[in-house]
Biopython code that builds the backbone (N, CA, C, O; Angstrom):
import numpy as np
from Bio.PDB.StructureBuilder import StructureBuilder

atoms = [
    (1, "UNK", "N", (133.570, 104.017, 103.316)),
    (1, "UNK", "CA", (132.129, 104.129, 103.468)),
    (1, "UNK", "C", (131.462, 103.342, 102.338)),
    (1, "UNK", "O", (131.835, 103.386, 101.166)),
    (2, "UNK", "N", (130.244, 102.479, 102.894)),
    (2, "UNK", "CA", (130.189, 101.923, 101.686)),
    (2, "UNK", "C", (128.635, 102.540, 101.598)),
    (2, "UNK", "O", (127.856, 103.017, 102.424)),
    (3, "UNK", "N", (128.588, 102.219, 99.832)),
    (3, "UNK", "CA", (126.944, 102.726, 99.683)),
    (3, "UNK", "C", (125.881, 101.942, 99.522)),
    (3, "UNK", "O", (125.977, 101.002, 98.734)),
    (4, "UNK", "N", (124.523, 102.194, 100.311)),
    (4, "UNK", "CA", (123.525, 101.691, 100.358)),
    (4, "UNK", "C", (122.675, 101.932, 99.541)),
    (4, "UNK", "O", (121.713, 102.664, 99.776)),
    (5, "UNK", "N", (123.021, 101.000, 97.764)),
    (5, "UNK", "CA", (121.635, 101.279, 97.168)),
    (5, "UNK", "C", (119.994, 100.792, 97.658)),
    (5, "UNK", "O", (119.154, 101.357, 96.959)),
    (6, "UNK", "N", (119.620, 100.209, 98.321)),
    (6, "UNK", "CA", (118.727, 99.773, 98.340)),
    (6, "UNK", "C", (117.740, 101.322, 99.550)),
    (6, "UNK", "O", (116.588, 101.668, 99.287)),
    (7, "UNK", "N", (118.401, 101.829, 100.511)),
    (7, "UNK", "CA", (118.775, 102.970, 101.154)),
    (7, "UNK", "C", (118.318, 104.207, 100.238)),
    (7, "UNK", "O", (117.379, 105.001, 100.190)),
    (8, "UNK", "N", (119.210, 103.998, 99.709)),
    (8, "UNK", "CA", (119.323, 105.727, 98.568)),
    (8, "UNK", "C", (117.888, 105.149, 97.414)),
    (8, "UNK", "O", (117.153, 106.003, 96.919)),
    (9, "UNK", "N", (117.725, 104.017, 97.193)),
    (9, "UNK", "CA", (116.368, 103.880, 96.361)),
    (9, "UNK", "C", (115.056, 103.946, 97.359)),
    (9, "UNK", "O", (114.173, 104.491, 96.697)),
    (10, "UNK", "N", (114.656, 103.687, 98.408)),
    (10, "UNK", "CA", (113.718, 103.929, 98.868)),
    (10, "UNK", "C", (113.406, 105.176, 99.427)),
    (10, "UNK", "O", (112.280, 105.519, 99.789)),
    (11, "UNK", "N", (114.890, 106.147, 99.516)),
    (11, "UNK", "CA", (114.880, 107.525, 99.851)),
    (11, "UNK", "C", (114.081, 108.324, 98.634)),
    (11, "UNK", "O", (113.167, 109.138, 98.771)),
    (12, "UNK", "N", (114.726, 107.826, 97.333)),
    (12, "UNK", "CA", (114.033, 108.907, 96.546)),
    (12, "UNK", "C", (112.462, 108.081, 95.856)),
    (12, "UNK", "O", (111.547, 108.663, 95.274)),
    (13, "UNK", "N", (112.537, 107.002, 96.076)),
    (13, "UNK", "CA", (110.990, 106.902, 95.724)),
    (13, "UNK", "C", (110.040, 107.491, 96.813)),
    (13, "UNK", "O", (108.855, 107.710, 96.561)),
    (14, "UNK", "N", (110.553, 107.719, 97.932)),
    (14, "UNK", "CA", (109.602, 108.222, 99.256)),
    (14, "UNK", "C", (109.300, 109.584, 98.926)),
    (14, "UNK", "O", (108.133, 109.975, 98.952)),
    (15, "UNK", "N", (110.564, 110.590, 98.515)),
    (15, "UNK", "CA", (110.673, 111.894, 97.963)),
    (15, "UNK", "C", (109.803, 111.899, 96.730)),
    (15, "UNK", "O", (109.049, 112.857, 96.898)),
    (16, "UNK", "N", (109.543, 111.374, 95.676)),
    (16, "UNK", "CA", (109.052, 110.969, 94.329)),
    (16, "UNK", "C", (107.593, 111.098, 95.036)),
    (16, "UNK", "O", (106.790, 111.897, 94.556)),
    (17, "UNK", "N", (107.193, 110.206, 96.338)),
    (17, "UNK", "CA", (105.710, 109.948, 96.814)),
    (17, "UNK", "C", (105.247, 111.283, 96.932)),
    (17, "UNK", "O", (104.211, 111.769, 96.478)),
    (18, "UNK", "N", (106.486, 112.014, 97.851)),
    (18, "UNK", "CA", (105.863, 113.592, 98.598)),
    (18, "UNK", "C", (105.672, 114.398, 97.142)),
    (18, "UNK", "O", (104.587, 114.967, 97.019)),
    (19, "UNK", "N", (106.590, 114.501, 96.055)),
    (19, "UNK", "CA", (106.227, 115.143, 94.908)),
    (19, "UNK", "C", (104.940, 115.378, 94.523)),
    (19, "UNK", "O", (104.315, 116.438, 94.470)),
    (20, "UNK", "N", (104.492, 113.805, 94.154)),
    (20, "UNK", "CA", (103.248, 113.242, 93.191)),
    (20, "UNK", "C", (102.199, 113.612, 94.034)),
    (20, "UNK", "O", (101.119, 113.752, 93.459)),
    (21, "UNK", "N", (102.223, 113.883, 95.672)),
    (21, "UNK", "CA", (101.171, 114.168, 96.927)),
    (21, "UNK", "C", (100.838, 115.753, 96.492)),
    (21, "UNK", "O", (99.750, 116.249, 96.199)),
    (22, "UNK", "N", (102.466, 116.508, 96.570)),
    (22, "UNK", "CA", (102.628, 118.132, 96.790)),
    (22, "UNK", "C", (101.517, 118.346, 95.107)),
    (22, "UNK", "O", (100.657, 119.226, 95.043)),
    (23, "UNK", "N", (101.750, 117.536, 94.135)),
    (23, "UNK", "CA", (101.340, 118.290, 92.669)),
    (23, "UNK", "C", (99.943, 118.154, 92.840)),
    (23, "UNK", "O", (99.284, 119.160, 92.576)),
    (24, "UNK", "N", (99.084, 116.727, 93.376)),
    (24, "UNK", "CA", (98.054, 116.448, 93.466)),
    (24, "UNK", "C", (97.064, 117.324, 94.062)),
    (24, "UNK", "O", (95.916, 117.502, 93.656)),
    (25, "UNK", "N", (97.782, 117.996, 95.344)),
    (25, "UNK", "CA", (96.969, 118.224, 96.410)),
    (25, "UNK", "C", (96.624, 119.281, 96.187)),
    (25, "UNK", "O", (96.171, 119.597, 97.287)),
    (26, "UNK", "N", (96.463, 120.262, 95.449)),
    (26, "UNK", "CA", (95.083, 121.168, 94.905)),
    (26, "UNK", "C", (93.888, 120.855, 94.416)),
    (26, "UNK", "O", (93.043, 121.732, 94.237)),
    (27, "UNK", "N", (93.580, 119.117, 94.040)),
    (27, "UNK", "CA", (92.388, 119.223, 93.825)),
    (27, "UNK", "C", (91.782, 118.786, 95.563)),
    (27, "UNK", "O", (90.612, 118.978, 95.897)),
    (28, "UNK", "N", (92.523, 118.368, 96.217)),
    (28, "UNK", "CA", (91.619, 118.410, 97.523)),
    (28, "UNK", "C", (90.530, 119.448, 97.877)),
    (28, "UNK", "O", (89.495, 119.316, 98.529)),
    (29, "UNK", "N", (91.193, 120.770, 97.111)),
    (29, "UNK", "CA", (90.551, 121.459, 97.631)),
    (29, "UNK", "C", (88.862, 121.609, 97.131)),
    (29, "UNK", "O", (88.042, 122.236, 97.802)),
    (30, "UNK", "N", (88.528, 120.905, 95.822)),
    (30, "UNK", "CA", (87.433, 120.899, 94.831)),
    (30, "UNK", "C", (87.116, 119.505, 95.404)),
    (30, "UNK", "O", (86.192, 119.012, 94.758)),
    (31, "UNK", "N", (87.473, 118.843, 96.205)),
    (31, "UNK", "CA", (86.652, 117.712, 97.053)),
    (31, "UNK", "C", (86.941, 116.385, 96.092)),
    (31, "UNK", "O", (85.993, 115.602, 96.024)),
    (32, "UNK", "N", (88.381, 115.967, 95.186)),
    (32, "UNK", "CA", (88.939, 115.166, 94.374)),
    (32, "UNK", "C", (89.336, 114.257, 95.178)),
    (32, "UNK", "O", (89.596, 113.164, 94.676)),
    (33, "UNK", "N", (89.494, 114.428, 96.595)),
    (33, "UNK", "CA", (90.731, 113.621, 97.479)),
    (33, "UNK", "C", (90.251, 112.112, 97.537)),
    (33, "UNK", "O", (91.162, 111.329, 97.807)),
    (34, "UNK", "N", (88.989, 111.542, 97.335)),
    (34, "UNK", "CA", (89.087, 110.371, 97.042)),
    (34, "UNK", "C", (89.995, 110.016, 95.777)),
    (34, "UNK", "O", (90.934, 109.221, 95.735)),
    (35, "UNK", "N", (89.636, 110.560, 95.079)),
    (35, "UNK", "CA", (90.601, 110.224, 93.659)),
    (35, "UNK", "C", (91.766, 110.719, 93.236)),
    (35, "UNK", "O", (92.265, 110.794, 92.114)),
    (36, "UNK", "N", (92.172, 111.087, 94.427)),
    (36, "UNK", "CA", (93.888, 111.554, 94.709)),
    (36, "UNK", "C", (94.479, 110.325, 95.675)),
    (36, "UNK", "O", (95.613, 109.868, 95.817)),
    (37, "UNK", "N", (93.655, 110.119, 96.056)),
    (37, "UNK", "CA", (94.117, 108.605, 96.882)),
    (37, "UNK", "C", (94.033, 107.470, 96.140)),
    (37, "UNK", "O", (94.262, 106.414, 96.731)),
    (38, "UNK", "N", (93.784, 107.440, 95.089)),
    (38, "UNK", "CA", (93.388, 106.187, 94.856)),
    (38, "UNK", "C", (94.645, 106.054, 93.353)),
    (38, "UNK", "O", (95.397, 105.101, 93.146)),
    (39, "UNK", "N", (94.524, 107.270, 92.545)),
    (39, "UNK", "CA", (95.820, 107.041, 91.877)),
    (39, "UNK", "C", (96.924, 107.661, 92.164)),
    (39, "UNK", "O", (97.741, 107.593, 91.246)),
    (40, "UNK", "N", (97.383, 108.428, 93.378)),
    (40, "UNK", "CA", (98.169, 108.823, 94.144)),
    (40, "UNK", "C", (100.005, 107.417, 94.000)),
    (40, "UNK", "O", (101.141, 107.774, 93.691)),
    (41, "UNK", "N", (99.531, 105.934, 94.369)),
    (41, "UNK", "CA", (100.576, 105.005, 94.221)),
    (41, "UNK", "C", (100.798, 104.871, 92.834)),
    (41, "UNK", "O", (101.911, 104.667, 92.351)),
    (42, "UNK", "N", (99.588, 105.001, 92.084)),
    (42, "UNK", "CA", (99.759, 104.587, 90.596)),
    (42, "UNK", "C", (100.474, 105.052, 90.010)),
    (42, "UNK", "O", (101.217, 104.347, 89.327)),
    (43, "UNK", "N", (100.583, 106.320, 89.995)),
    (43, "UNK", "CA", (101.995, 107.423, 89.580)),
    (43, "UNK", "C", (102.966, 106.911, 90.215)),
    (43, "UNK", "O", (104.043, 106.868, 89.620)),
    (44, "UNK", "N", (102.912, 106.545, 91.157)),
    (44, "UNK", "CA", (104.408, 105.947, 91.791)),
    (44, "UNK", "C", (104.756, 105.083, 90.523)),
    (44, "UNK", "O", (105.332, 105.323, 89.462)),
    (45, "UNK", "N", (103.949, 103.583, 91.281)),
    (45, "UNK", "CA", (104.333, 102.352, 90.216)),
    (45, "UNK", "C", (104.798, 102.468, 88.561)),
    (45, "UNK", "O", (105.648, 101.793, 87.980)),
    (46, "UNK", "N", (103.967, 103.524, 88.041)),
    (46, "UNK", "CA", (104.001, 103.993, 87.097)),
    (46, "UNK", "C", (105.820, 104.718, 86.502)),
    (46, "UNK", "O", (106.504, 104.366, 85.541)),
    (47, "UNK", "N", (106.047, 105.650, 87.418)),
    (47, "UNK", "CA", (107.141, 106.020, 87.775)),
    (47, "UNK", "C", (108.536, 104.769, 87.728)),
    (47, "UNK", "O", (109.551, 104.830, 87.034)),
    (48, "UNK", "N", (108.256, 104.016, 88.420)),
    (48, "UNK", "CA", (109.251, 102.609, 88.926)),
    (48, "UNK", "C", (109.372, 102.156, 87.470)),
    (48, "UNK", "O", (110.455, 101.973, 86.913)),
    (49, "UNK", "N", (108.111, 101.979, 86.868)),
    (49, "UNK", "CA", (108.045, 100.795, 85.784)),
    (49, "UNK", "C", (108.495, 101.473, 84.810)),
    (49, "UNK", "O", (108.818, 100.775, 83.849)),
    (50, "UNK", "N", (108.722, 103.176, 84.624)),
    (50, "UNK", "CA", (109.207, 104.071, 83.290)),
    (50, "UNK", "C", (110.895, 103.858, 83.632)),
    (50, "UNK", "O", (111.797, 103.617, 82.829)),
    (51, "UNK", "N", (110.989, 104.088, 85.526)),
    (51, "UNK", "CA", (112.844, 103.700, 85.358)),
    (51, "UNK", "C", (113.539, 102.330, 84.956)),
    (51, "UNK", "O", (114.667, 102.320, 84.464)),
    (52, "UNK", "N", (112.679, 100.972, 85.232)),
    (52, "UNK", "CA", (113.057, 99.590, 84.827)),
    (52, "UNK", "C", (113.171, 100.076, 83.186)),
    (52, "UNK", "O", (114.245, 100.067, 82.585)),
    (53, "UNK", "N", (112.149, 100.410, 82.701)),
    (53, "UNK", "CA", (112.456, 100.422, 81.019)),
    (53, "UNK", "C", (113.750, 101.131, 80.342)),
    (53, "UNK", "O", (114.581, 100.788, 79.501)),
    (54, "UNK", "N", (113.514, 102.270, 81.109)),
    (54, "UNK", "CA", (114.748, 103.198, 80.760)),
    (54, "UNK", "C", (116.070, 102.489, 81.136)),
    (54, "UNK", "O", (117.060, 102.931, 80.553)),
    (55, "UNK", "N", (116.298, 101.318, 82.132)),
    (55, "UNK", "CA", (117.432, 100.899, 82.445)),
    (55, "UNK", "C", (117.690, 99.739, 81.539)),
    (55, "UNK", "O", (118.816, 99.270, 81.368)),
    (56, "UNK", "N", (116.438, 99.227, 80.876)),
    (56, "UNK", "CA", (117.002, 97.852, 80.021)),
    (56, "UNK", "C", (115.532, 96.838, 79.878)),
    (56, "UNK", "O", (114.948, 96.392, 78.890)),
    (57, "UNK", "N", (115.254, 96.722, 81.454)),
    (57, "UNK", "CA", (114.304, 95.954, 81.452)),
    (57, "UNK", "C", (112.797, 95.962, 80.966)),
    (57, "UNK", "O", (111.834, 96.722, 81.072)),
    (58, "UNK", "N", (113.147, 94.399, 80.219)),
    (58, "UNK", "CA", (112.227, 94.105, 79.263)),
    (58, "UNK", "C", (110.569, 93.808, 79.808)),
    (58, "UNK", "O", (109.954, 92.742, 79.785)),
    (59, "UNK", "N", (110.205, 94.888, 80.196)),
    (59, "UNK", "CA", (108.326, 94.165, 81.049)),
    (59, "UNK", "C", (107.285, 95.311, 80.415)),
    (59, "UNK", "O", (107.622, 96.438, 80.053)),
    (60, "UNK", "N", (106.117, 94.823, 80.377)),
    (60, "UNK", "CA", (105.154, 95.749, 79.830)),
    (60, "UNK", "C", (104.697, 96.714, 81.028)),
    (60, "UNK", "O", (104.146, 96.194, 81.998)),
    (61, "UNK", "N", (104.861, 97.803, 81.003)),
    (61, "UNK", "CA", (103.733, 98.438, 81.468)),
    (61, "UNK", "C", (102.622, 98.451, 81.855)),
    (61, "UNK", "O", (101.857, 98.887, 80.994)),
    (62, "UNK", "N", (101.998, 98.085, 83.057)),
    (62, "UNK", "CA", (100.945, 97.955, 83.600)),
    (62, "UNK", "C", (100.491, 99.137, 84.887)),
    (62, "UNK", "O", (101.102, 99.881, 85.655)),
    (63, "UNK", "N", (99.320, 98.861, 84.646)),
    (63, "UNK", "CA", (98.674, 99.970, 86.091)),
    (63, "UNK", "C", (97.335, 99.205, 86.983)),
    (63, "UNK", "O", (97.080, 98.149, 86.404)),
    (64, "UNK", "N", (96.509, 99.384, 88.067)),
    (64, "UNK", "CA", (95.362, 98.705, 88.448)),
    (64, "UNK", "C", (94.925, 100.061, 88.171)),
    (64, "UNK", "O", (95.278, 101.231, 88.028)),
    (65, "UNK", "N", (93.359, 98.737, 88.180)),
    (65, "UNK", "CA", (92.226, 99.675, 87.956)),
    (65, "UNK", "C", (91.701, 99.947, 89.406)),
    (65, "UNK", "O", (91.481, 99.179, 90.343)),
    (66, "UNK", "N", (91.532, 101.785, 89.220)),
    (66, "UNK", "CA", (91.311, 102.281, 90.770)),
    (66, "UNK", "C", (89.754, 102.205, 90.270)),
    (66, "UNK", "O", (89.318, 102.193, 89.119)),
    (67, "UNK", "N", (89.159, 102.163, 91.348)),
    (67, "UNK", "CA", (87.622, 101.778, 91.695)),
    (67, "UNK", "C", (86.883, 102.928, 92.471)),
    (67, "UNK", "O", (86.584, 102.486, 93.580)),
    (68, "UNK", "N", (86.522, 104.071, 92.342)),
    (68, "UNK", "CA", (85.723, 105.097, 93.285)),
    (68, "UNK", "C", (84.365, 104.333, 93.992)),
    (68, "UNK", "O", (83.627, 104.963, 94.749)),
]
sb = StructureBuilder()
sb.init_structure("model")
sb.init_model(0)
sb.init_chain("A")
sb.init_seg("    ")
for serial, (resi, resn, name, xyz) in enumerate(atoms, 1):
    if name == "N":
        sb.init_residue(resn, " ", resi, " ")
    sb.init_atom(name, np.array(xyz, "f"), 0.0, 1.0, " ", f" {name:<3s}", serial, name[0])
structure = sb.get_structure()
């Protein structure tokens, strides 16, 4: 059997998405959900760019600017 990293990496960044959704989604209820959408990926990217560092790779840290 062989293994599919590319497979098993988009599995747990998808899982990582539902996380960062499940922690967020109480301020929906105070009427935040524009601004749960908008840095909702950023935590992702954010996420990606803390595992490149932790593995070696040499890049700065960056985020966009979300816009309400």
């Amino acid at each position: 059997m062989s293994y599919d990293e590319e497979g098993d990496w988009n599995k747990c960044v998808g899982q990582y998405r539902l996380v960062v959704g499940r922690l967020l989604s109480p301020l929906r209820k105070y009427g935040q959900a524009i601004y749960i959408d908008g840095v909702h990926e950023e935590f992702v990217q954010a996420a990606i760019q803390l595992h490149y560092k932790l593995s070696g790779v040499d890049m700065p840290f960056s985020v966009e600017d979300v816009h309400w």
